[in-house]
N, C-alpha and C positions, 0 to 999 in steps of 0.2 A: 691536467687531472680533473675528473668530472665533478671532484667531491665540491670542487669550487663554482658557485651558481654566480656568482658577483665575481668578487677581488678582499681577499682581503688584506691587499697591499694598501685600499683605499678606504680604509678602517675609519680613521678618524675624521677623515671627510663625512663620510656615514653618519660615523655618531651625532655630528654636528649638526645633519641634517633630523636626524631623528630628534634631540633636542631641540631643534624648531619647528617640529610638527606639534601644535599645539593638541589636531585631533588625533594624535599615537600617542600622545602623552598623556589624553584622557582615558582612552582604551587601554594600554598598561597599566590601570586601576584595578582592571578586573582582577588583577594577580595577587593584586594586597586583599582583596577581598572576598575572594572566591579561594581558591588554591590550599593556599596558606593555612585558612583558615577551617576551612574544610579535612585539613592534615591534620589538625593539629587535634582536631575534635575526635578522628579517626582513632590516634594515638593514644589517647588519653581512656579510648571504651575498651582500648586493648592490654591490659597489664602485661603482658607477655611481648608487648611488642619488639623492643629492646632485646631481646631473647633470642626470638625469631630474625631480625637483622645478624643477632651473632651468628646462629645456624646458616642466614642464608650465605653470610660470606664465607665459611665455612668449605663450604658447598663450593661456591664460585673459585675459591680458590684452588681447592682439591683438582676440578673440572681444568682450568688451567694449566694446572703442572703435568696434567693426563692427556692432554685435548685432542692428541692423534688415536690415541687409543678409543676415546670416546666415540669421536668422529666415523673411523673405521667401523665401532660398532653400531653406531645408527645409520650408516650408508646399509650394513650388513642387513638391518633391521629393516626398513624402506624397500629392499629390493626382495626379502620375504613375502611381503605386503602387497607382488607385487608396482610398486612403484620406480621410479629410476632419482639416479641422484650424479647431479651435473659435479664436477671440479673447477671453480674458476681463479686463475691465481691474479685477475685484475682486473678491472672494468670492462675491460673490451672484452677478454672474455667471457664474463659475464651476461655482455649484451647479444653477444654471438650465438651463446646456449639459448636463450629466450627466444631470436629469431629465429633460427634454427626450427628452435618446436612450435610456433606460431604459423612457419612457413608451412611445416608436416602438418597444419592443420587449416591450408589457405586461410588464414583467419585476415580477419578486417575488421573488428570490434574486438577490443578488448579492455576488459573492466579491471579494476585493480581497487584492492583494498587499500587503506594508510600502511606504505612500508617508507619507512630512512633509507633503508641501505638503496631501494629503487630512485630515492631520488638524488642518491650520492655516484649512481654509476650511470645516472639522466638515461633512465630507460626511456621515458615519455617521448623526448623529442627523438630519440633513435627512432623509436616506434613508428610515428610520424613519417621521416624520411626516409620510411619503409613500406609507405602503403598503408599502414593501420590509423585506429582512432583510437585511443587511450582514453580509459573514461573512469576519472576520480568518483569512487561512491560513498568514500567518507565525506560529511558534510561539509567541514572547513576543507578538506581538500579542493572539492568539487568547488570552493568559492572560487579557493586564492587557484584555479585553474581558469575558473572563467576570468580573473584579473589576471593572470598569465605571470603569475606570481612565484616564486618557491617559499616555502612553510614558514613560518617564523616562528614555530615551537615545534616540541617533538611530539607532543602529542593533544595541543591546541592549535592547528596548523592558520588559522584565521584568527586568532586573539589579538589582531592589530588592528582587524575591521569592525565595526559597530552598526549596529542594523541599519541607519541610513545607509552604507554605502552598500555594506548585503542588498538592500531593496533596490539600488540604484544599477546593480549589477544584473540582477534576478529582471528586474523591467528591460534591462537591453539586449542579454541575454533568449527570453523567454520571452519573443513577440505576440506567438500563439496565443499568448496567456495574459490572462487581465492584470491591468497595471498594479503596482501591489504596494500601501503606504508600509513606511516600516516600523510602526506599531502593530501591523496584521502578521507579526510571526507566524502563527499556525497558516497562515495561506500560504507566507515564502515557504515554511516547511513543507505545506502541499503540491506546491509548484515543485519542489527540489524532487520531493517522494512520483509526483507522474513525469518527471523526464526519464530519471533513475530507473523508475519501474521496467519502461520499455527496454532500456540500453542494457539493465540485466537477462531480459529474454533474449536480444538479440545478441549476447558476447558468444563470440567461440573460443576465447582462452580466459580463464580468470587467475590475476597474479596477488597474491597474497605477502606481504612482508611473515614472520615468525617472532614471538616473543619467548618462544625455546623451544630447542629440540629435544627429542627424549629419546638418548641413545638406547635405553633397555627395550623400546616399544616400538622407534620407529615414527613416532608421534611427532608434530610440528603443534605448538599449542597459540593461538591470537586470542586478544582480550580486546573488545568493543565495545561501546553501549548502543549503537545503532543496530546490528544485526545485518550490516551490509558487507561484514567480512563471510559471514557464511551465505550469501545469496552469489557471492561473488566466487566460492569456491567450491558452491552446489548445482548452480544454473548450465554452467559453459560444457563444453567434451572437456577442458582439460582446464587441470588447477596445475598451476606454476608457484612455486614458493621460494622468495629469494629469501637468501640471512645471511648474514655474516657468520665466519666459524664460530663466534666466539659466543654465539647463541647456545650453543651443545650442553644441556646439563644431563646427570648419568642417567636416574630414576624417575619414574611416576610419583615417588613420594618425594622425591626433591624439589620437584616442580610443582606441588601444590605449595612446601613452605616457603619457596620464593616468590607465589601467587600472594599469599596471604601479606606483603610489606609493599609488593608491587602497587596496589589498586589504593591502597591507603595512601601512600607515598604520591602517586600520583594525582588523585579525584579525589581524596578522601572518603572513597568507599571501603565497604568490607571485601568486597569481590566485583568487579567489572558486569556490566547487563550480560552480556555474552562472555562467554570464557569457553573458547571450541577447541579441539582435540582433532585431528585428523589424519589420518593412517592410508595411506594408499589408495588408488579404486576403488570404484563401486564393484562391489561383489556380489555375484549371483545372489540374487533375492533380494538386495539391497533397493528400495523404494526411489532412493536418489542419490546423487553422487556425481563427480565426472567420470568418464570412461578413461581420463590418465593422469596420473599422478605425476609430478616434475618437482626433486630440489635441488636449487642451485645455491652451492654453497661457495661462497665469496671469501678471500681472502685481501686480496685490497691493502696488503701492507700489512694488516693483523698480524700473521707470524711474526712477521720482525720484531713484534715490538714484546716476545716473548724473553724473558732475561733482561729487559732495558728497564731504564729508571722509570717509563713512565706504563709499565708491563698491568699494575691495577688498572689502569682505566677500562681494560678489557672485560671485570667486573661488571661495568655498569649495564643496568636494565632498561636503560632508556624511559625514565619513568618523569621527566622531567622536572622534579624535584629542586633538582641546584638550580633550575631556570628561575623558578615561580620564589625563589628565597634571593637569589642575586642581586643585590641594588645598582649593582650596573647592568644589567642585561633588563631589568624593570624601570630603567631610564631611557633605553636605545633601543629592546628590541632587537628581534632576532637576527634582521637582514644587516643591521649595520656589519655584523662579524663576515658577511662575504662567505660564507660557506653553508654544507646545508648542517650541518650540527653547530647550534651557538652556546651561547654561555656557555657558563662553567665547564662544564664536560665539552665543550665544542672547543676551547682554550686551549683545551689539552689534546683530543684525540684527533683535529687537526692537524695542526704541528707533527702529530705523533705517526699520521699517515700520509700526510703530503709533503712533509719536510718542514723543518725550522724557517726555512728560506721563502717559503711560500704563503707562510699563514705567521712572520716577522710579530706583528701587532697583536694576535688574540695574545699569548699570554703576560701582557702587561695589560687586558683590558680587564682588570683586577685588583679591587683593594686588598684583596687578602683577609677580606676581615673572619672568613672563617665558616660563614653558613653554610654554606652548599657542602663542605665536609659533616659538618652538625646535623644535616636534613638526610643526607643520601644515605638511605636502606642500605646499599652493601657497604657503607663506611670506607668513600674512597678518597687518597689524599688526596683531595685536587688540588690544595695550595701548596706542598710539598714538590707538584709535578709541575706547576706553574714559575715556582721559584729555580727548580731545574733547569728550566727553558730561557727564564731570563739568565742564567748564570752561562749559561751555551752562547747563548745571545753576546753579553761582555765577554766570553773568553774567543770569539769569532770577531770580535770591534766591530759588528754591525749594529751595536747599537746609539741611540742619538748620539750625537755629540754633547749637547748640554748633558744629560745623564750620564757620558761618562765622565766630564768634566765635574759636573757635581760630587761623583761619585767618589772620585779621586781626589776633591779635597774634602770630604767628608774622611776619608782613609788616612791623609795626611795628618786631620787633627786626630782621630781615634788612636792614633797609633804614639799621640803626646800626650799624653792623661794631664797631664796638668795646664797645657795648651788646651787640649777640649773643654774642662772645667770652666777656663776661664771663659772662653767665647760662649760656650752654652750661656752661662750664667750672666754676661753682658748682653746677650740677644732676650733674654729671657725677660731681665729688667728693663731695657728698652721697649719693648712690648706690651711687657705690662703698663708701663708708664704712659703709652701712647695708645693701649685699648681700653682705660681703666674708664671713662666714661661711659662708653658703648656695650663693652668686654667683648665683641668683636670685631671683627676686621672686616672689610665689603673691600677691599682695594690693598695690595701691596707688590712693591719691588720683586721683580723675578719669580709671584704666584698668583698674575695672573688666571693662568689658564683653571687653577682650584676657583679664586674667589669670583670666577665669571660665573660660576653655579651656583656658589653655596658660599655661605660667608668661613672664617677661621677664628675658631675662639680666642679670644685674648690668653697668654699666662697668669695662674692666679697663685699668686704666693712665689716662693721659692721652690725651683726646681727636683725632680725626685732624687735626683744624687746628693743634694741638699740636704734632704731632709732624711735622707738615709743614712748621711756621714754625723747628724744629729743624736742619732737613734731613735729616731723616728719609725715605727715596722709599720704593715697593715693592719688593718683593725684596731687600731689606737695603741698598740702594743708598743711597749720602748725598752 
């Protein structure tokens, strides 16, 4: 399955390594700092935000329970327009439709805006071993291309790299071009902007991801702050638009009030630099445009997962949200998960397209503790669909052996209340008696692999079953 750029059978090897990259570990800083907080400020100048998350899910939802009828009518809408609209029911088909119209147009250049779904069906290298040059013009793309990398966010695709190693790419890369220290941004930027320039004059197909379709109009809509998604879908004879179905919302007016959570959600903007609209061909009198319209609409396992427990995630906007809030995916980073969707939302919608058996590890790479449900604009359970998957996981016994051992004698005493009292309450005072100097733990029997990271607080007091059989409530209440 192509959704797989790694492995992520070899998960935890990853993580491992990403915890000892000291200089990933400094660059997932930007996320506490940047991201987050830039959301949060977003949130806060919108009173109505909260609001608008209700309507957008609203929306998402409805479009889901509809999505053939949708579909049908923006394929209907597209081919008014002028344009055509491909069916793909799985990556190879998918890549076959792109060739196909690449071929009808001998092309040998071709440019591509930031799309996920393009680099979950590995259009790039297909492309390649077909004659062509695929040319990244979003900027972190274009990086982690020249490092011959895949993304490690969805919509910061270089937030692992740090301008030394940009500079260090850019210099070996870009001979023609004067050596460049990596304090001189504005030069790397100038270097990025005259290779780019040429390689958009010279594409002959331009391929675009979609950030939604607009069944009523026909419309594919992309949001950018570079402006390299409309040079990419203005310059070439032909614009190519991959999506997935589950991009389909109904209205014009729909798609601005899921616009309005998106850009906040993700950048902490009001609205994205560019925010494009696109509707079929250039039309007589039309100043610019391509002369052919192409959507290829991907299915890749989506149906199925229509009616099935983990059916929300189809919801999501791709807005990277659960990413930049995750404390484990702001530990490891995107590649450790082996796929091209990570965190949170990658936990789930791999598993959910590739098989439980394939992507075994993302959904236990999760505390659970609950943000990436808190942050995400369409309010989608991701830890509800994570807990699904481990429960698939134990009802199939592929999972660890220690874990289900654990598990089954965690079951054994749960199931003695008075058995469990006892051992709770004797581990409880052991602990304490043994953290009570330090009040944490750096070192202990069978949790290792926790206190190799982070130390474990000591117990303080008596247990909460304790002090509830007391009457003891919350908030000093009794």
């Amino acid at each position: 399955m192509t959704l797989h750029q790694l492995t992520s059978r070899g998960f935890k090897g990853q993580a491992d390594q990403a915890l000892a990259d000291s200089v990933l570990q400094g660059n997932l800083e930007k996320l506490k700092h940047n991201f987050l907080a830039r959301r949060a400020r977003a949130r806060k100048s919108l009173p109505e935000f909260d609001d608008l998350r209700d309507a957008s899910v609203a929306i998402k939802k409805h479009t889901i329970a509809h999505m053939d009828l949708y579909l049908e009518a923006f394929e209907t809408a597209v081919k008014e327009a002028g344009g055509h609209v491909h069916w793909a029911r799985d990556d190879a088909e998918a890549r076959a439709a792109v060739l196909e119209i690449c071929k009808g147009e001998n092309a040998r250049t071709v440019t591509k805006g930031k799309t996920m779904v393009g680099e979950e069906i590995g259009i790039n290298p297909f492309l390649e071993a077909h004659g062509m040059t695929p040319v990244e013009t979003d900027l972190g793309e274009y990086i982690i291309q020249l490092a011959d990398e895949p993304p490690s966010h969805i919509i910061a695709p270089a937030i692992h790299k740090n301008r030394q190693q940009v500079a260090a790419l850019f210099n070996e890369h870009h001979p023609d071009l004067a050596d460049r220290h990596d304090d001189d941004v504005d030069g790397l930027l100038a270097d990025a902007r005259a290779v780019l320039r040429q390689r958009f004059q010279d594409a002959d197909v331009g391929i675009t991801g979609a950030n939604f379709m607009i069944a009523e109009t026909g419309q594919t809509v992309i949001v950018t702050n570079e402006g390299n998604g409309d040079l990419t879908q203005l310059l070439p004879r032909v614009h190519i638009v991959l999506a997935g179905i589950e991009k389909i919302i109904p209205t014009l007016e729909d798609a601005t009030t899921v616009l309005r959570v998106l850009a906040r959600s993700a950048t902490g903007q009001e609205m994205s630099s560019y925010t494009t609209f696109s509707a079929g061909p250039r039309r007589d009198g039309d100043l610019d445009g391509p002369g052919a319209f192409h959507v290829v609409l991907i299915d890749n396992g989506r149906s199925a997962l229509l009616g099935s427990p983990t059916e929300d995630i189809l919801r999501c906007i791709r807005c990277g949200c659960c990413l930049n809030a995750c404390p484990v995916y702001g530990k490891i980073g995107g590649h450790a998960y082996g796929s091209t969707y990570s965190g949170p939302m990658g936990a789930v919608l791999t598993p959910s397209l590739a098989g439980l058996s394939e992507a075994q590890h993302l959904p236990n790479a999760s505390s659970l503790c609950g943000r990436c449900e808190e942050v995400c604009p369409m309010r989608i359970p991701i830890p509800k669909m994570l807990r699904h998957f481990r429960d698939e996981e134990a009802k199939s016994g592929k999972a660890p052996a220690a874990a289900r051992r654990g598990l089954a004698l965690w079951a054994f005493a749960a199931r003695r209340p008075g058995l469990y009292r006892w051992a709770t309450s004797l581990v409880t005072a052991v602990l304490g008696r043994r953290g009570r100097t330090r009040g944490r733990f750096s070192s202990l029997p069978m949790a290792g692999a926790w206190t190799r990271d982070r130390d474990l607080p000591a117990p303080q007091g008596q247990s909460f079953q304790q002090r509830w059989n007391r009457g003891e409530r919350p908030g000093g209440s009794t």
